[in-house]
C-alpha positions, 0 to 999 in steps of 0.5 A: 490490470497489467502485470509486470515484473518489475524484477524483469524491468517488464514496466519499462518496455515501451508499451507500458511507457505508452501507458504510463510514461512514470512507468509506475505500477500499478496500472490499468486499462479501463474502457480504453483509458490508462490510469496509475498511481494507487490512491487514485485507481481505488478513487476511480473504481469506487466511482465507476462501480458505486453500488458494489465499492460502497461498503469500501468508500463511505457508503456514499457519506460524504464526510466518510468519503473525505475521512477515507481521501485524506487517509489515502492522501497521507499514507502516499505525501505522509507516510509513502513520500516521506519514508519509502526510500529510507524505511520500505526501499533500504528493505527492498534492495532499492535504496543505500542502508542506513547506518544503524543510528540513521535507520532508528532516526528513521524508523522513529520518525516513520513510528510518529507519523504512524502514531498520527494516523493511527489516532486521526483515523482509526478511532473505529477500527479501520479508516472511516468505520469498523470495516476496511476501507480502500484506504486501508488497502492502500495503507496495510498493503504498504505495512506488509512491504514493511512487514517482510522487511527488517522494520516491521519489529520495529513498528509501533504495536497500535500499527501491527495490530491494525494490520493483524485486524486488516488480514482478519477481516480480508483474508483475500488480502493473504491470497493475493499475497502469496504467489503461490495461491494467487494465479500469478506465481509471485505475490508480495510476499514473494517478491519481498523475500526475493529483494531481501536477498539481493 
């Protein structure tokens, strides 16, 4: 794993681009081999370490696995993809504000497509049963960017929730969240009150 400071620009340095020419994060090094993007990372760990990742992936039930996989594809092409500039980046610092008009067509939109995942995924509680998955990682991790942004009041309750439950049943989750427990000195948590006032 390769931290960055992204407030630093320390993901655009040529070594990092040597690694990741989309200078994205997050990254990591696995046995001499570089690999991004999230969805993929959670995908290639679970693989090379199937025994211990299993309770996360399915627990090698291929129709779990499918389930977990088309959760991951929708939070980063239907959710991520589709409302990351307008909902998690405007809340960040990254992106233009949206009118107040535009930012309710926004946030509606973000709410219908989180309703979808909500009733196609979370029957059990979580994406493919009733303990997190690495798809929930993936998706709550982004709900909590939303969360320390000025959206997240307006989330719909069913997704809240299903957050609240994600950082009950990992409250490792909170640790790593708050750079001051997690041995890096800035956690998510952090850094989004850091954006929020620029």
């Amino acid at each position: 794993l390769h931290y960055r400071d992204l407030l630093k620009a320390e993901h655009m340095t040529p070594d990092y681009i040597a690694m990741n020419p989309y200078h994205t994060i997050p990254t990591i090094t696995h046995e001499g081999h570089h690999f991004h993007e999230s969805s993929s990372i959670l995908r290639y760990l679970c693989k090379i370490f199937p025994t211990l990742a299993a309770k996360y992936y399915g627990n090698f039930d291929p129709k779990r696995q499918c389930l977990i996989d088309m959760a991951l594809d929708e939070r980063q092409i239907g959710v991520y993809a589709k409302f990351s500039e307008k909902v998690v980046y405007a809340g960040m610092g990254f992106a233009a504000k949206e009118s107040p008009v535009e930012a309710s067509q926004s946030m509606s939109q973000t709410n219908a497509r989180l309703k979808t995942f909500h009733t196609r995924f979370l029957a059990e509680g979580f994406v493919g049963g009733s303990t997190p998955s690495i798809a929930d990682f993936s998706m709550c991790a982004l709900i909590h960017c939303m969360k320390s942004g000025p959206f997240y009041d307006s989330l719909v309750p069913e997704i809240r929730d299903y957050h609240d439950r994600f950082m009950e049943a990992v409250p490792a989750f909170a640790k790593i969240a708050d750079g001051t427990k997690n041995g890096f000195g800035l956690g998510i948590d952090d850094y989004m009150a850091e954006r929020r006032q620029k």
